[in-house]
KEVO-287776 format. One line per field, with one value per atom (N, C-alpha, C, O): residue in one letter; residue number from 1; atom name; x, y, z. Coordinates in steps of 0.1 Angstrom, whole numbers, plus 5000, padded with zeros to 4 digits. Layout:
// KEVO-287776
aa	(A  ...)
i	(NUM  ...)
at	(CA  ...)
px	(X  ...)
py	(Y  ...)
pz	(Z  ...)
// end
This chain:
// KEVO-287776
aa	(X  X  X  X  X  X  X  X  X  X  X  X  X  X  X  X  X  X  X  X  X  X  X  X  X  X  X  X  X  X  X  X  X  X  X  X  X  X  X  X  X  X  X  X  X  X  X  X  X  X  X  X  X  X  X  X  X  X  X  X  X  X  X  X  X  X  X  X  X  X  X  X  X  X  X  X  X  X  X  X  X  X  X  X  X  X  X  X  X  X  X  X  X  X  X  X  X  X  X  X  X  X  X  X  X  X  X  X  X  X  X  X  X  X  X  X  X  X  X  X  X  X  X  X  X  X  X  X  X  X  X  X  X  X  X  X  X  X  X  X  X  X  X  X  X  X  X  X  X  X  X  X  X  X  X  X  X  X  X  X  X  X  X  X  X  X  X  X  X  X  X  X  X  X  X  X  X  X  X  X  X  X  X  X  X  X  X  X  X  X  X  X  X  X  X  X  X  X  X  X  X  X  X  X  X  X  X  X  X  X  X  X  X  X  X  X  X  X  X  X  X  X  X  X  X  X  X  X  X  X  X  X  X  X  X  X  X  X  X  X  X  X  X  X  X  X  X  X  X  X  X  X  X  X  X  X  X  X  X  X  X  X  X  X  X  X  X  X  X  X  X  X  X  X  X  X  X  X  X  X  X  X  X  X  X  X  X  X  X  X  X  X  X  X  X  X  X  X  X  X  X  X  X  X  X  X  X  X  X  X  X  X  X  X  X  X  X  X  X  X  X  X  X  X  X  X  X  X  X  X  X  X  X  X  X  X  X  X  X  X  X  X  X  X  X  X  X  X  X  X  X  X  X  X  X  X  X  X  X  X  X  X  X  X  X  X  X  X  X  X  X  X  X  X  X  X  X  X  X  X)
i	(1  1  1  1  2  2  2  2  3  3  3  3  4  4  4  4  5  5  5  5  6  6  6  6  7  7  7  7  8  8  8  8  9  9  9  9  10  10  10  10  11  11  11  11  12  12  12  12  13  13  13  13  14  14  14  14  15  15  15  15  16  16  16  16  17  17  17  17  18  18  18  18  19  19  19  19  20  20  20  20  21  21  21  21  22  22  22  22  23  23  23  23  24  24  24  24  25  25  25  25  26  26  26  26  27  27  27  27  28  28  28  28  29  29  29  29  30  30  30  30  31  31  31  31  32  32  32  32  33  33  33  33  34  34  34  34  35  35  35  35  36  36  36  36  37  37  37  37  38  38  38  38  39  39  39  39  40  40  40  40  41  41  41  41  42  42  42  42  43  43  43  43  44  44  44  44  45  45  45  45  46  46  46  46  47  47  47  47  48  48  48  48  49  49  49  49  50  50  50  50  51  51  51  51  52  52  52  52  53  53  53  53  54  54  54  54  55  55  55  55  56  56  56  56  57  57  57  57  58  58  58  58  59  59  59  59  60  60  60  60  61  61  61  61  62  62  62  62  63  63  63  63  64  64  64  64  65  65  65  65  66  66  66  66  67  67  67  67  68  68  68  68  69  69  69  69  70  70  70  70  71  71  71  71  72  72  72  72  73  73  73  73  74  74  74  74  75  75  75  75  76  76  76  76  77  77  77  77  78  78  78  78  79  79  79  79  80  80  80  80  81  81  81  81  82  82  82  82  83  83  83  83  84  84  84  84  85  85  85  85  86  86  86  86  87  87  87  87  88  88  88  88  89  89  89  89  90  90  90  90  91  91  91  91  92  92  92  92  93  93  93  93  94  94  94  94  95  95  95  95)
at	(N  CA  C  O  N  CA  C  O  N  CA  C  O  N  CA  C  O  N  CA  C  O  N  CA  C  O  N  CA  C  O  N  CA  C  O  N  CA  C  O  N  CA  C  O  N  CA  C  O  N  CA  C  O  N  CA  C  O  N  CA  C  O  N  CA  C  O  N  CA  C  O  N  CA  C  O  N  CA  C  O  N  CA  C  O  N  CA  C  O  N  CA  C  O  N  CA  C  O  N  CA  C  O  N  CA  C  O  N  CA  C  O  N  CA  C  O  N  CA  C  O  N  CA  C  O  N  CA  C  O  N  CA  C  O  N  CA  C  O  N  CA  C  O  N  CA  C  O  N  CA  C  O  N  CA  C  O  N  CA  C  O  N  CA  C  O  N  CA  C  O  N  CA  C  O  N  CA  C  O  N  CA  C  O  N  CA  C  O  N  CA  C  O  N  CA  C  O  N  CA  C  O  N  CA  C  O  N  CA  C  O  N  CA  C  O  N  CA  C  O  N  CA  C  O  N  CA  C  O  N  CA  C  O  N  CA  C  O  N  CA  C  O  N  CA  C  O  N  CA  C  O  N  CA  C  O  N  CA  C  O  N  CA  C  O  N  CA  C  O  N  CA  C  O  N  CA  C  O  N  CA  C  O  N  CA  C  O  N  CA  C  O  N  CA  C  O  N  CA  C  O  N  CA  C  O  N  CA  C  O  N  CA  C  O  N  CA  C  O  N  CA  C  O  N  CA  C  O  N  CA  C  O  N  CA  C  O  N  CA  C  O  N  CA  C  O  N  CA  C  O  N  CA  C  O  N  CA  C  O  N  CA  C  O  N  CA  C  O  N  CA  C  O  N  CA  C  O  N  CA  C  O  N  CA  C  O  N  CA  C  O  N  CA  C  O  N  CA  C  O  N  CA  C  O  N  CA  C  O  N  CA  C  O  N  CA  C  O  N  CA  C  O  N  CA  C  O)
px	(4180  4173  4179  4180  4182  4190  4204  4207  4208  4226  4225  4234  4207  4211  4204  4205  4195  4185  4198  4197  4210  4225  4231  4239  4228  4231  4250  4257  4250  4255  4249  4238  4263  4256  4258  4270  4254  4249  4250  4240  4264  4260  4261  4267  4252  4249  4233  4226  4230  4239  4249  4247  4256  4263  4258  4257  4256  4256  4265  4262  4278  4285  4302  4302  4312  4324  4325  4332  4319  4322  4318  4326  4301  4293  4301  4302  4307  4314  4324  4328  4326  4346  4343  4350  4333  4326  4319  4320  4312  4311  4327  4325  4335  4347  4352  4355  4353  4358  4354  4360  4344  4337  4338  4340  4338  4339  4341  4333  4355  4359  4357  4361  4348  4337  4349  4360  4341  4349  4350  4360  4337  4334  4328  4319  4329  4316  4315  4323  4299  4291  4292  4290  4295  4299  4295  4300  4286  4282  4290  4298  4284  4297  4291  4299  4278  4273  4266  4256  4275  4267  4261  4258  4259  4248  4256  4268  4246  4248  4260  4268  4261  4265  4278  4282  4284  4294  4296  4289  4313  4313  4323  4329  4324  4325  4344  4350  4352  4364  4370  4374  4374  4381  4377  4385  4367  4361  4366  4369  4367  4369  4387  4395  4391  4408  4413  4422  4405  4406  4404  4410  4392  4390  4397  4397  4401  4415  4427  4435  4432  4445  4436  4438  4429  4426  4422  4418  4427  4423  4410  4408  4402  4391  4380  4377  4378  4376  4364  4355  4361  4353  4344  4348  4331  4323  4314  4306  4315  4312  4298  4297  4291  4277  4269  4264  4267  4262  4259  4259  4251  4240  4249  4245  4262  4272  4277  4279  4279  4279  4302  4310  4304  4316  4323  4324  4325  4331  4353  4362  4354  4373  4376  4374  4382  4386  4401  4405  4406  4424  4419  4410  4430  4426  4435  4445  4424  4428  4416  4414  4411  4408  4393  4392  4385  4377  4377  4381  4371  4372  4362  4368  4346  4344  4331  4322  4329  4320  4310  4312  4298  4285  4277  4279  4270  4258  4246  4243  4235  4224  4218  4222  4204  4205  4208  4205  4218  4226  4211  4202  4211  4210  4213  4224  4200  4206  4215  4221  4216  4226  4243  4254  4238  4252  4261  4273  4251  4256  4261  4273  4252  4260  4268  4272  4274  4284  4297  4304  4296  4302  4310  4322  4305  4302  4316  4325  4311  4317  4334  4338  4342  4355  4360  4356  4371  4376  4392  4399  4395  4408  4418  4428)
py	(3809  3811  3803  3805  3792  3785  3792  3793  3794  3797  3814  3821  3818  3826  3831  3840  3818  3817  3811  3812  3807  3802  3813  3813  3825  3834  3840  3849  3832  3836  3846  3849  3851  3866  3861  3863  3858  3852  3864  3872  3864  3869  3860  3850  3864  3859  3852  3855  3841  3837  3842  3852  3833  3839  3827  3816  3825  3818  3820  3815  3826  3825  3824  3827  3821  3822  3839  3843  3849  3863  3865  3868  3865  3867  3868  3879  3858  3844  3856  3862  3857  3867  3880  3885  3886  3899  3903  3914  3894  3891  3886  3890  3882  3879  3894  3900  3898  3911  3925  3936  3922  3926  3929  3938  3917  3909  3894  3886  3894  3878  3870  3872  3860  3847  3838  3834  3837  3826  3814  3808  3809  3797  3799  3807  3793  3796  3780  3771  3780  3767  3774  3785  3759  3764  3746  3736  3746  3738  3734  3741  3723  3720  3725  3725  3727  3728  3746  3748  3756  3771  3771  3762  3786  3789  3786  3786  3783  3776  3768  3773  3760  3749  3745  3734  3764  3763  3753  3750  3752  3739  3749  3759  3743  3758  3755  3763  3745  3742  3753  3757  3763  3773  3781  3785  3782  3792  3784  3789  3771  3769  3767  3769  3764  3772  3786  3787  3797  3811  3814  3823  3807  3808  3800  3804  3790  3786  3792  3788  3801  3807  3819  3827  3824  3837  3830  3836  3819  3813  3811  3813  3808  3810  3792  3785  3791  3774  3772  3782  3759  3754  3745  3738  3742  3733  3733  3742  3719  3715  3706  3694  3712  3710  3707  3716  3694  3682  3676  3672  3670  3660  3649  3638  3655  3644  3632  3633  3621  3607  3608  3602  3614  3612  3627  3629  3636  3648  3647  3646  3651  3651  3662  3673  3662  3673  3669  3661  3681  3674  3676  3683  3667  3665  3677  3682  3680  3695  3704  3714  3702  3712  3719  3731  3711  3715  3708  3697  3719  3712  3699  3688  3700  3687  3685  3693  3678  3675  3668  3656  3674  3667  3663  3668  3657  3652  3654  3650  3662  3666  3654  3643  3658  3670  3663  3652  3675  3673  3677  3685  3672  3672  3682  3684  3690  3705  3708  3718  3698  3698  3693  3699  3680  3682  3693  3695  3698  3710  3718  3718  3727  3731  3733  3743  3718  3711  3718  3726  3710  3710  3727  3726  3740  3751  3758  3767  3750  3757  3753  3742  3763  3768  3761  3763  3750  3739  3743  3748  3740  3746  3740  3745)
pz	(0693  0706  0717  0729  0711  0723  0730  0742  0720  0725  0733  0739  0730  0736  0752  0760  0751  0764  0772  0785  0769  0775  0781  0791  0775  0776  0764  0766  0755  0746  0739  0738  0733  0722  0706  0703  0700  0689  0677  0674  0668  0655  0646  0647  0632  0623  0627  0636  0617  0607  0591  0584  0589  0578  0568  0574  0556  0548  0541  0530  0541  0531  0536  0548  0531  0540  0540  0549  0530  0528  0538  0547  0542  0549  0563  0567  0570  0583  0583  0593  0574  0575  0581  0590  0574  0577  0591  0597  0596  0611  0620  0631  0619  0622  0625  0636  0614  0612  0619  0618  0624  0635  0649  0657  0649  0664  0664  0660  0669  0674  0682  0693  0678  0685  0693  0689  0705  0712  0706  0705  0700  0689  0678  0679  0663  0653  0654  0657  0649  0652  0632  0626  0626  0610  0607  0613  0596  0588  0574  0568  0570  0561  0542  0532  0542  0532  0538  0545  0530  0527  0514  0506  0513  0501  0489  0487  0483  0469  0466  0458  0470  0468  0477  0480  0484  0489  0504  0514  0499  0511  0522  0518  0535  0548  0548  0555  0542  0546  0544  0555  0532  0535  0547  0555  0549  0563  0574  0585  0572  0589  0587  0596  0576  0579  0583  0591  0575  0580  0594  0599  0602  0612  0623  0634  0619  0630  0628  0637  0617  0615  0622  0613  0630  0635  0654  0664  0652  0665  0670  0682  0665  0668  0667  0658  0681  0679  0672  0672  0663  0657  0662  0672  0657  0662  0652  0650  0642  0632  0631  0634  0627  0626  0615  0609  0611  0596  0599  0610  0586  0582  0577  0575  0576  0567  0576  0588  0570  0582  0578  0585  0571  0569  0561  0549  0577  0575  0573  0582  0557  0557  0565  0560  0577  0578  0588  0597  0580  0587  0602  0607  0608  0626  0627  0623  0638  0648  0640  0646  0633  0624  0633  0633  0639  0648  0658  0659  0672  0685  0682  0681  0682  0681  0669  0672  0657  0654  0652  0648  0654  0657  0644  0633  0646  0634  0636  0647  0628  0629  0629  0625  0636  0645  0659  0663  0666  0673  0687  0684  0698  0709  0719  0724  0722  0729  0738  0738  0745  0758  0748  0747  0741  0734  0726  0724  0724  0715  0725  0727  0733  0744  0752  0758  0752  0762  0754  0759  0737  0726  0730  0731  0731  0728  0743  0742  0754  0764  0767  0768  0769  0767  0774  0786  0770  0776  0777  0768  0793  0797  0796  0800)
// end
């Protein structure tokens, strides 16, 4: 409801990297807002590699105090719960 009172258009959620790919496959998001823990037990790293080999910026969203993720790998990530305006900010297309 937030991202879209911003006036974003909002698909998903996906709980799964299947799920994430299949919306992808769809239609190509300016950003996915992608967490590091999916359904059952899955963790989001292959998804957020497929989705930067498709160009598509990241914004990484956890509870985790210490996310591995090779640099570059997302534009920026936040720590829950993240702060509506930060998130926001996080979200808009940097030139």
């Amino acid at each position: 409801m937030l991202l879209e009172a911003q006036g974003a258009i909002v698909d998903g959620p996906a709980a799964t990297t299947a799920d994430a790919m299949r919306l992808v496959s769809e239609r190509i998001p300016d950003v996915a807002i992608v967490d590091i823990n999916l359904r059952d037990g899955e963790r989001s790293y292959e998804l957020i590699d497929r989705l930067q080999d498709r160009g598509i910026r990241i914004v990484v969203l956890t509870g985790y105090g210490d996310v591995s993720l090779r640099k570059n790998k997302a534009t920026v990530v936040l720590q829950k719960p993240a702060r509506d305006e930060v998130l926001i900010a996080s979200l808009r297309k940097r030139d």
